[in-house]
BADOLO-423562 format. One line per 4 residues: number of its first residue (from 0); for each residue y, z, x of C-alpha. Coordinates in pm, 1 decimal, padded with zeros to 6 digits. Each point is the difference from the previous one (the first is absolute). Layout:
REM residues N
NUM) Y Z X  ... .
//
This chain:
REM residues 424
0) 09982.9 14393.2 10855.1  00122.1 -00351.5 -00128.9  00030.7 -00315.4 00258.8  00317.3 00076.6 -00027.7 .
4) 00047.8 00300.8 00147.6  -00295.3 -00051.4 00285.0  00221.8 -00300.6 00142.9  00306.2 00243.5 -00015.2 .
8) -00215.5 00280.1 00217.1  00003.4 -00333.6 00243.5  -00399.7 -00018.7 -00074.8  -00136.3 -00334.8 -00058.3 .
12) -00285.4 00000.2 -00279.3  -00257.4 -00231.2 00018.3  00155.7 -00200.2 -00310.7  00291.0 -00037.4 00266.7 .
16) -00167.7 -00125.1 00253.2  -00188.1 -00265.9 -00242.6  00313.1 -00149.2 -00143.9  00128.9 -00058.7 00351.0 .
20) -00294.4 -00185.9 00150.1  00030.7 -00211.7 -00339.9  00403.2 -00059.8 00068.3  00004.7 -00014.8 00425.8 .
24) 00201.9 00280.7 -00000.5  -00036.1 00344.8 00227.3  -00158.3 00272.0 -00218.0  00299.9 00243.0 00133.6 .
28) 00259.6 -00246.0 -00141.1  -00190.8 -00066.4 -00325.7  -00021.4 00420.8 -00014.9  00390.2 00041.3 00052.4 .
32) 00084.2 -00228.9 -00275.2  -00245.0 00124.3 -00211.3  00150.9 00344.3 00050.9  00371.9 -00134.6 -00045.4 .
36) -00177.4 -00135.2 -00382.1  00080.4 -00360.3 00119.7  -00389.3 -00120.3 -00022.7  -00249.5 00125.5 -00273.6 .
40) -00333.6 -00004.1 00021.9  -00088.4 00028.4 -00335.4  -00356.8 00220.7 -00052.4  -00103.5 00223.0 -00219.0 .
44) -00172.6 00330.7 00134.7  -00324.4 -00081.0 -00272.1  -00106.8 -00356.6 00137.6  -00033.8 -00182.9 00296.7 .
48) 00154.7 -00319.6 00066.6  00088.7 -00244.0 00283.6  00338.5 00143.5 00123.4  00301.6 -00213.2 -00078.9 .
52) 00387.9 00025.7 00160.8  00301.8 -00106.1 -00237.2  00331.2 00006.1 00134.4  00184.2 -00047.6 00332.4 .
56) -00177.6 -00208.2 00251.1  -00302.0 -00062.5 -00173.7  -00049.5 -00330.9 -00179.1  00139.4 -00094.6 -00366.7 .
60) -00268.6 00140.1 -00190.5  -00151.5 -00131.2 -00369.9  -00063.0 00195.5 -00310.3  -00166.0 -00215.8 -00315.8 .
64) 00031.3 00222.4 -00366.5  -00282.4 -00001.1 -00257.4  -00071.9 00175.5 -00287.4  -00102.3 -00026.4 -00321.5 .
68) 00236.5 -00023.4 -00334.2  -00051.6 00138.8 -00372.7  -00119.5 -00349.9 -00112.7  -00187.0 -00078.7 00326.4 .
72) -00200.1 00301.3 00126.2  -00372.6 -00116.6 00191.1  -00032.3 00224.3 00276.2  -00254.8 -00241.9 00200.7 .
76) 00279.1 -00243.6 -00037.1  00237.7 00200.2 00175.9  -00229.4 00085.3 00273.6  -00108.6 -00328.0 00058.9 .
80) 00391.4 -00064.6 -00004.0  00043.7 00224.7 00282.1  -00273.0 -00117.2 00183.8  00111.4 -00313.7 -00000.9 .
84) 00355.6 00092.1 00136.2  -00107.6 00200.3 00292.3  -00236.8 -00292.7 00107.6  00295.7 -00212.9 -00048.4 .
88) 00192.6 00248.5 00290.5  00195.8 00207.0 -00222.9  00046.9 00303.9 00186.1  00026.2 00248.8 -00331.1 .
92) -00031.4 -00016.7 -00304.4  00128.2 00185.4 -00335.1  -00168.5 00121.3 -00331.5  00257.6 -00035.7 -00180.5 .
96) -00207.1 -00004.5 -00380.9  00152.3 00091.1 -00327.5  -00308.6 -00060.0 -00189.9  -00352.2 00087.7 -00071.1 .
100) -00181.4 00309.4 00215.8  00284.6 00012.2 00257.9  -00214.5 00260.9 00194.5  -00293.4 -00175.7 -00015.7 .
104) 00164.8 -00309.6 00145.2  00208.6 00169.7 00270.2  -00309.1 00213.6 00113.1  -00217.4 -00335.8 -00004.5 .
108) 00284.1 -00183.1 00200.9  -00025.0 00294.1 00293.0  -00330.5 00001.9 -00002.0  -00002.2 -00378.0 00074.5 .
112) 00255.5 -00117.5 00207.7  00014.7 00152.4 00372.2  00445.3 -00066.1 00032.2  00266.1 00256.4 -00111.5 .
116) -00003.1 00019.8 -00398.7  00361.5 00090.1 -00176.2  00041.9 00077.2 -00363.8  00279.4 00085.1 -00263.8 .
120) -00079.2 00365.9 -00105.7  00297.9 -00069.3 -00310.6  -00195.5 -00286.4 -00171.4  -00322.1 00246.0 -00023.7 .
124) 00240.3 00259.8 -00149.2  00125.1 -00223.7 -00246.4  -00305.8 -00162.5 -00115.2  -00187.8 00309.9 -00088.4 .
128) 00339.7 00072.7 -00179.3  00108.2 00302.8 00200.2  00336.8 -00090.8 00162.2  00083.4 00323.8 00063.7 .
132) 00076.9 00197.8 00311.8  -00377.8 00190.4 00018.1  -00115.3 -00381.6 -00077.3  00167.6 -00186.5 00289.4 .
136) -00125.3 00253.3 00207.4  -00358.9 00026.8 -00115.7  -00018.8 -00355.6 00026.7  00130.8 00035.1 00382.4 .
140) -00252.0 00228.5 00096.2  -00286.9 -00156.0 -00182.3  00039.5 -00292.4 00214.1  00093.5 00183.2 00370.9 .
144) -00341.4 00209.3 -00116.5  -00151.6 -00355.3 -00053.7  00090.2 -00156.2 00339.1  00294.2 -00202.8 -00079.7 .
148) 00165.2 -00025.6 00356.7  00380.7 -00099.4 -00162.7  00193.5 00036.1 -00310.8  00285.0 -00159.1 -00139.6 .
152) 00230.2 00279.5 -00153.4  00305.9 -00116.0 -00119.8  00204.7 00327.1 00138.3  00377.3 -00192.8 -00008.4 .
156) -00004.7 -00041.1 -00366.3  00202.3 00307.9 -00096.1  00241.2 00081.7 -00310.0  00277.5 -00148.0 00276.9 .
160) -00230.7 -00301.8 -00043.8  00097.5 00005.4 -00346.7  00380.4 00030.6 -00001.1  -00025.7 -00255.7 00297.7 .
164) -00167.4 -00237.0 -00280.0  00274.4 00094.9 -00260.9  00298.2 -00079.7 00212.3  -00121.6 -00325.2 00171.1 .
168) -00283.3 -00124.0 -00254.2  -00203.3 -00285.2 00127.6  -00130.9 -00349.5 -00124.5  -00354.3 00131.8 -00003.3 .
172) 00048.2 00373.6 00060.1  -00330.0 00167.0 00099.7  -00284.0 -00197.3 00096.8  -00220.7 00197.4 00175.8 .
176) -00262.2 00150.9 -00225.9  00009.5 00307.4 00158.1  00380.8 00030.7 -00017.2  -00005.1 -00040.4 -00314.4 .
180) -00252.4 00213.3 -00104.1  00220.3 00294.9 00217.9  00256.5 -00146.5 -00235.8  -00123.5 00069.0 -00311.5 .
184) -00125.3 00349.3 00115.7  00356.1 00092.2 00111.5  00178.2 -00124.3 -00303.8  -00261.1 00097.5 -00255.9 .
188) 00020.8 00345.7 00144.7  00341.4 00053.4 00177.8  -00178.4 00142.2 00295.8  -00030.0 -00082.6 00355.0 .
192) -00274.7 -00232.7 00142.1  -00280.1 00233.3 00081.7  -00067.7 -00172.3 00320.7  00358.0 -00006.6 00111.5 .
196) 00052.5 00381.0 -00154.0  -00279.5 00144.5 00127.1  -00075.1 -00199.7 00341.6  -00091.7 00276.5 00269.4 .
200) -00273.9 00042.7 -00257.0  -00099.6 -00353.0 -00017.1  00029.5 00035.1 00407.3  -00261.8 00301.6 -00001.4 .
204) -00251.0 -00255.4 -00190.3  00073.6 -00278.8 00261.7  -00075.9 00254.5 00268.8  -00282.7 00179.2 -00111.4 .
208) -00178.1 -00372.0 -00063.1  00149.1 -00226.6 00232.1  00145.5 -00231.7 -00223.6  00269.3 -00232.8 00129.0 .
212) 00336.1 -00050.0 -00274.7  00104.0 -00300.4 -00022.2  00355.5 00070.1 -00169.4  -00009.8 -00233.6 -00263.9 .
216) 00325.3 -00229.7 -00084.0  00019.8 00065.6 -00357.0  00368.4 -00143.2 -00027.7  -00128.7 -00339.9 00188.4 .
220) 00238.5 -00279.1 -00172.7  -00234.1 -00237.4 -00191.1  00220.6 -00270.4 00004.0  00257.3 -00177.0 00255.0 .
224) 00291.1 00068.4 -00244.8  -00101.0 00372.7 00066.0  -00049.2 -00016.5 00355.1  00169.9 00211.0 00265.1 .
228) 00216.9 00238.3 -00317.9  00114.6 00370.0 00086.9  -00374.5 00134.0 -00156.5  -00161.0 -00173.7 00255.6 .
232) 00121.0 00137.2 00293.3  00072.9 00343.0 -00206.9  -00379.3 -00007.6 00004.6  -00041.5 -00095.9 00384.3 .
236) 00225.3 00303.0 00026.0  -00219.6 00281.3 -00133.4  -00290.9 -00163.3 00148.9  00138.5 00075.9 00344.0 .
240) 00042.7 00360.3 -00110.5  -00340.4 00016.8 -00114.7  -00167.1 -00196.8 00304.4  00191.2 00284.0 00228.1 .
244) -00158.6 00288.7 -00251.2  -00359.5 -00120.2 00031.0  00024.2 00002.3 00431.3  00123.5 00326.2 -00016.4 .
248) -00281.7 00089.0 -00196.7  -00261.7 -00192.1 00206.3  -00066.8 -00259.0 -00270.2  -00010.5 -00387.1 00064.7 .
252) 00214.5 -00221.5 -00217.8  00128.4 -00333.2 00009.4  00244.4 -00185.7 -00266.9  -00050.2 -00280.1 -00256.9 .
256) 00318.8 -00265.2 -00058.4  00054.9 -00252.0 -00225.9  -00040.6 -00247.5 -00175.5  00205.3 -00296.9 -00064.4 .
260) 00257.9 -00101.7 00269.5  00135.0 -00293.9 00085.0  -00032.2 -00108.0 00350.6  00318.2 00107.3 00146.9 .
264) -00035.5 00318.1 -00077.4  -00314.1 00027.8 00116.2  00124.7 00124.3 00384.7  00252.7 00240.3 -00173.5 .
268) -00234.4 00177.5 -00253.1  -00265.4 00023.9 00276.9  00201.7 00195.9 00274.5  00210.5 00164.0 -00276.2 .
272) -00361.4 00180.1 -00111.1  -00088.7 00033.0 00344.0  00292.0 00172.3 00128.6  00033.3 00221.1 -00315.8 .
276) -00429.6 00130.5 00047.6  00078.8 00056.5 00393.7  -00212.0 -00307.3 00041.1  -00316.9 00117.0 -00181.5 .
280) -00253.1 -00274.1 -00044.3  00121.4 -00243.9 -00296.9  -00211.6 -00118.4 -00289.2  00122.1 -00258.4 -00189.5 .
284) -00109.7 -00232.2 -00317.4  00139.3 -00369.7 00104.8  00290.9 00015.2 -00044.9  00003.0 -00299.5 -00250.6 .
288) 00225.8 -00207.7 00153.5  00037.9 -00227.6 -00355.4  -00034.7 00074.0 -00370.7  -00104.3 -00333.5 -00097.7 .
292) -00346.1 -00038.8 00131.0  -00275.6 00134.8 -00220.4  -00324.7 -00119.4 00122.0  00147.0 -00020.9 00393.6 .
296) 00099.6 00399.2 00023.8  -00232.9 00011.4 00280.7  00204.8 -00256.8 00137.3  00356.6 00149.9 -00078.4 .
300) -00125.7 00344.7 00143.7  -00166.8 -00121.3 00312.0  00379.5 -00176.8 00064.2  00166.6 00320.2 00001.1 .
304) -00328.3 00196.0 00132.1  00063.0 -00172.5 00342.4  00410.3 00048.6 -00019.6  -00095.2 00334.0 -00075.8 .
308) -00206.8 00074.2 00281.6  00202.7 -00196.9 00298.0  00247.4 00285.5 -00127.9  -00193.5 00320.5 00032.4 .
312) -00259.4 00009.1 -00314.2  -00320.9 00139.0 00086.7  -00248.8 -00081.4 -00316.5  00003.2 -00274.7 -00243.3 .
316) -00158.4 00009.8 -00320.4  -00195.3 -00294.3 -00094.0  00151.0 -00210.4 -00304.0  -00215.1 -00177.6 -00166.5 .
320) 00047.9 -00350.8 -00233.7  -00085.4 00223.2 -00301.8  00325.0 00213.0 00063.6  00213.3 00017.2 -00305.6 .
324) -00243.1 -00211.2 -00209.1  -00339.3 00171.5 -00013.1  -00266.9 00268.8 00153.2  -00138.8 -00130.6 00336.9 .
328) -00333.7 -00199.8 00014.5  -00186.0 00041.3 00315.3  00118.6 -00366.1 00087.1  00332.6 00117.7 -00030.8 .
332) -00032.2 00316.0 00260.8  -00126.0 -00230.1 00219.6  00277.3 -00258.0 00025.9  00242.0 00285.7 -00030.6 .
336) -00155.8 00166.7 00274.9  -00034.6 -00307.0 00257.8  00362.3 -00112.4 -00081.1  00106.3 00396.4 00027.2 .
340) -00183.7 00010.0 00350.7  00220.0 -00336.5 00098.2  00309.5 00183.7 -00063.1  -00099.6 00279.4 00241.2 .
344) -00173.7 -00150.5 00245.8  00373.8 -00237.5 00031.3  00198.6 00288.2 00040.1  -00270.6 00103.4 00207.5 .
348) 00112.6 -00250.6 00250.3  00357.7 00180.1 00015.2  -00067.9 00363.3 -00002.3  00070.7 00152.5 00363.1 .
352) -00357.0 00213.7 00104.4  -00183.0 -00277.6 -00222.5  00110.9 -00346.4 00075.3  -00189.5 -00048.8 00256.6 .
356) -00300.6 00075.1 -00093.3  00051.2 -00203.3 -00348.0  00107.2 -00324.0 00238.9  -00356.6 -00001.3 00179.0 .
360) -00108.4 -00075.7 -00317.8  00225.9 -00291.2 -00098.9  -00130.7 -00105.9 00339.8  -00333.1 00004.4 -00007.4 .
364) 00073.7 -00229.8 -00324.7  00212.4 -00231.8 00243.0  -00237.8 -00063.0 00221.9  -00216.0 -00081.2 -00238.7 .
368) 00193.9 -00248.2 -00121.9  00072.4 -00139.8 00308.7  -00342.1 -00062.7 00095.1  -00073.6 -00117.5 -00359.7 .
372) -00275.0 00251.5 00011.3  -00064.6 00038.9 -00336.0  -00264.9 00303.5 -00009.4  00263.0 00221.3 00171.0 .
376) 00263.8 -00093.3 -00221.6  -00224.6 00146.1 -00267.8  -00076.2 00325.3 00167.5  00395.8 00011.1 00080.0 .
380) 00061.5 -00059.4 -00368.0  00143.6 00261.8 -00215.8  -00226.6 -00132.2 -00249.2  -00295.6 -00140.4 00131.0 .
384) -00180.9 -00073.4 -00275.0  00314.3 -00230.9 -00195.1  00082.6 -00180.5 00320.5  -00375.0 -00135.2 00011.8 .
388) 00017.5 -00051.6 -00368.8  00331.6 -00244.9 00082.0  -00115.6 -00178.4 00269.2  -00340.8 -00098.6 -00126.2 .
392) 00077.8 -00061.6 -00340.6  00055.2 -00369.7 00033.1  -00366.6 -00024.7 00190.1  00152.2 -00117.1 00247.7 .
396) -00115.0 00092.0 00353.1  00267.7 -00096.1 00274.5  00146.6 00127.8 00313.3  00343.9 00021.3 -00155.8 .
400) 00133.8 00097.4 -00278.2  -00017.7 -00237.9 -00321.7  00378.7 -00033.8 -00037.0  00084.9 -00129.6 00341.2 .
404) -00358.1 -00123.8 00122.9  00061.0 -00322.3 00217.7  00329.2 00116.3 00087.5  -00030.9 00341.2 00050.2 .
408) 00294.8 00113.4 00247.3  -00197.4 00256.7 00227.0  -00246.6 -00257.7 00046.9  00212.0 -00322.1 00085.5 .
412) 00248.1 00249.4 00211.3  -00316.6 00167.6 00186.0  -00197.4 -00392.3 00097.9  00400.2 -00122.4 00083.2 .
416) 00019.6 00302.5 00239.0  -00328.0 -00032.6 00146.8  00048.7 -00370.2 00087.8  00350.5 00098.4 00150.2 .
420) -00190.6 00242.2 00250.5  -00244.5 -00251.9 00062.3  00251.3 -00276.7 00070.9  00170.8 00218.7 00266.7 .
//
């Protein structure tokens, strides 16, 4: 019996329970929502891991992608890689290599890292050169058998897809990888898209493993001129169908959105998706808010990461500098990651069932500050270890801070105060 279908008998498994200690929330609530499929607790039934809630009422949560390519493929890079993002806070993280031993680094990077793991069971398929319907799916089940607690399958990519494409072609068309391997298999062959064709048999995998889908936005626009078109929210559209499939079959799923979208249309995108999935939990990359800023993407996503989730999205996916340029170094997951975490933790500080918990921290940091205590402002610190770094690097030991020192404002207002009360 999945999580799934224990919450909808109204019994609360001990994963349940977990997750709402972590998120202050009652373990009956958490257990009706998981039920309705508006949380997942992504787990696979082959590994234990630390529980973790996605979706309504539980914080914005952080997913950083790895993975090797053809021309970069060092396994003990991409574990150290991974490492270095969950010690960073990301909540999840993704295989998502395309080159070298891909099982040997997935199966490495589950052996190592204690948070949910997600993969992309196409790219294994098309690798070993078997993008075929038996391949997509023997990839999928290698990895549930493996312990891979989500997958992206990119189930609204469909021969509508295609005449979608044809009618109203884009700037950039596909961008996704996965789309566009699903793609290629539906126009080399003129079939459907195995996933989508056969999905109450990509269901009865989920089920008998555990595996959370994460139903992957394979039309995602890759571009602002492509932003918000008809195969957007076409795709949004079959997602919902799908979402409602896998909770009658007892299966956890959540949905992936774009992309590239310019501010505005953040809001609308957001609630479009979330009305259209029956508010299942929402995974997003960005969005992008800007095409121009190569080098800053972690910048440009983090921007419409928070817009994103004031509006309703439940899981950001870490951007890093690298993104459109090059593979990720492990310097680059971890500034994608802390800048990622920034995002969420300020939508955080909007998100009804979450905000206040997220403000205790912002105050714990203001007092802090107001006392000018500067060890606590380190623990408070999102990044402990950088803030130091900043304010020592001058060698300069002070009460204040460097930039203001003499006339630092809390100071001058606090002794003004105190000689006010004492002339009284």
């Amino acid at each position: 019996m999945t999580l799934m279908e224990e919450a909808i008998k109204g019994r609360i498994p001990e994963e349940v329970r977990r997750v709402a200690e972590i998120e202050k929330v009652e373990p009956d609530q958490l257990r009706r929502l998981l039920a309705a499929g508006r949380v997942v607790i992504p787990r696979s039934a082959h590994r234990e891991i630390k529980p973790l809630g996605i979706g309504e009422r539980m914080s914005v949560k952080v997913n950083v992608n790895l993975g090797s390519s053809r021309g970069l493929a060092d396994p003990d890079e991409e574990v150290k890689k991974a490492l270095a993002a969950v010690e960073a806070g990301a909540d999840t993280v993704m295989d998502l290599s395309t080159g070298g031993d891909l099982d040997l680094i997935r199966r490495r990077v589950l052996q190592d890292v204690g948070v949910p793991v997600g993969t992309v069971p196409i790219y294994q398929a098309a690798v070993k050169d078997d993008l075929t319907s038996q391949g997509m799916f023997d990839a999928l089940e290698q990895q549930a058998r493996d312990g891979v607690d989500f997958v992206t399958v990119h189930v609204g990519v469909n021969r509508t897809s295609v005449e979608r494409l044809e009618k109203d072609p884009r700037l950039m068309g596909i961008v996704s990888r996965g789309g566009s391997l699903t793609l290629k298999y539906i126009v080399e062959t003129g079939q459907e898209n195995p996933y989508y064709q056969e999905y109450d048999y990509l269901l009865d995998i989920a089920r008998e493993h555990e595996l959370t889908l994460s139903l992957g936005d394979g039309l995602r626009p890759g571009c602002i001129e492509d932003a918000s078109d008809r195969a957007k929210y076409m795709e949004f559209i079959i997602l919902g169908e799908l979402v409602a499939r896998a909770r009658e079959a007892g299966v956890q799923a959540m949905v992936e959105g774009p992309g590239h979208v310019p501010a505005d249309e953040i809001e609308t995108s957001v609630k479009a998706m979330k009305h259209l999935t029956d508010r299942a939990p929402l995974y997003l990359l960005g969005p992008l808010v800007t095409d121009v800023a190569p080098g800053y993407d972690h910048i440009t996503a983090a921007i419409g990461g928070t817009i994103a989730g004031m509006a309703g999205a439940d899981f950001l996916c870490a951007t890093t500098p690298s993104e459109h340029l090059d593979l990720p170094t492990r310097e680059d997951i971890l500034e994608g990651t802390m800048v990622t975490r920034i995002a969420a933790h300020a939508a955080d500080l909007t998100r009804p069932g979450v905000k206040e918990k997220a403000r205790g921290w912002d105050r714990q940091m203001s007092t802090a500050r107001a006392n000018l205590d500067w060890p606590a402002q380190f623990d408070a610190a999102i990044n402990p270890a950088r803030a130091r770094q900043i304010r020592h690097r001058r060698g300069v030991d002070v009460e204040t801070c460097t930039m203001c020192s003499e006339l630092c404002a809390i100071r001058i207002t606090r002794e003004a105060m105190d000689r006010e009360k004492k002339g009284r």
